[in-house]
Residue, then its C-alpha position, 0 to 999 in steps of 0.5 A: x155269087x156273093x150277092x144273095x138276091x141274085x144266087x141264092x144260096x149253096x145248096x148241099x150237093x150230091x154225087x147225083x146232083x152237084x152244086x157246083x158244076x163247071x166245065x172248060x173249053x180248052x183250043x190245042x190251036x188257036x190265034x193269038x193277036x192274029x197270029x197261030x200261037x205255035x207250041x213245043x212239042x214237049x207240050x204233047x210229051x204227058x212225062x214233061x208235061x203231065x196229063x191235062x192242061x194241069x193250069x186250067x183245071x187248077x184254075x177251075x178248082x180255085x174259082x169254084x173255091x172262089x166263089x163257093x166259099x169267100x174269104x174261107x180257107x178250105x183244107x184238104x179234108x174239107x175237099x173229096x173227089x167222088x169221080x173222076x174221069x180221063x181220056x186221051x187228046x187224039x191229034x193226027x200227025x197233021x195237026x201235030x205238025x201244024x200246032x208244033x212245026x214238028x214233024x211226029x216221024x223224028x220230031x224235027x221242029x222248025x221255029x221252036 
């Protein structure tokens, strides 16, 4: 994006038509150096861990910022959020068990 002759440049964007649009996939389960990363179950708990996976949509806004406006230092009245939207993560009590080793009933972990 810092180079011209590739991206151009940054057009004005719209509630509509943004100019930035970015998106990330996020795995509850997943391996780690071939092993199943394991998490706490305070990682399903929204009062301890907040709603979301709070780092990675940081992340997104910080390289948005990143790229959208080097070496500049955007303050808050420079940034409005039109929109935005939320839902809940819908985990059976199976795959709660298999990302956490908790059972959900009483939530007895094993290895955590």
């Amino acid at each position: 994006m810092n180079d011209p002759a590739v991206f151009g440049q940054l057009q004005k964007g719209s509630a509509d038509k943004p100019a930035v649009v970015t998106e990330s996939v996020h795995y509850l389960f997943k391996y780690v150096s071939g092993k199943p990363l394991q998490r706490p179950a305070w990682f399903f708990d929204v009062t301890q861990q907040g709603e979301g996976i709070v780092d990675i949509t940081t992340h997104l806004v910080d390289l948005i910022q990143w790229e959208s406006f080097p070496g500049q230092v955007l303050s808050p009245g420079d940034v409005e959020m039109l929109r935005a939207k939320r839902w809940p993560t819908v985990v059976t009590r199976e795959q709660f068990k298999t990302i956490t080793g908790c059972r959900i009933s009483q939530i007895i972990c094993t290895g955590n």
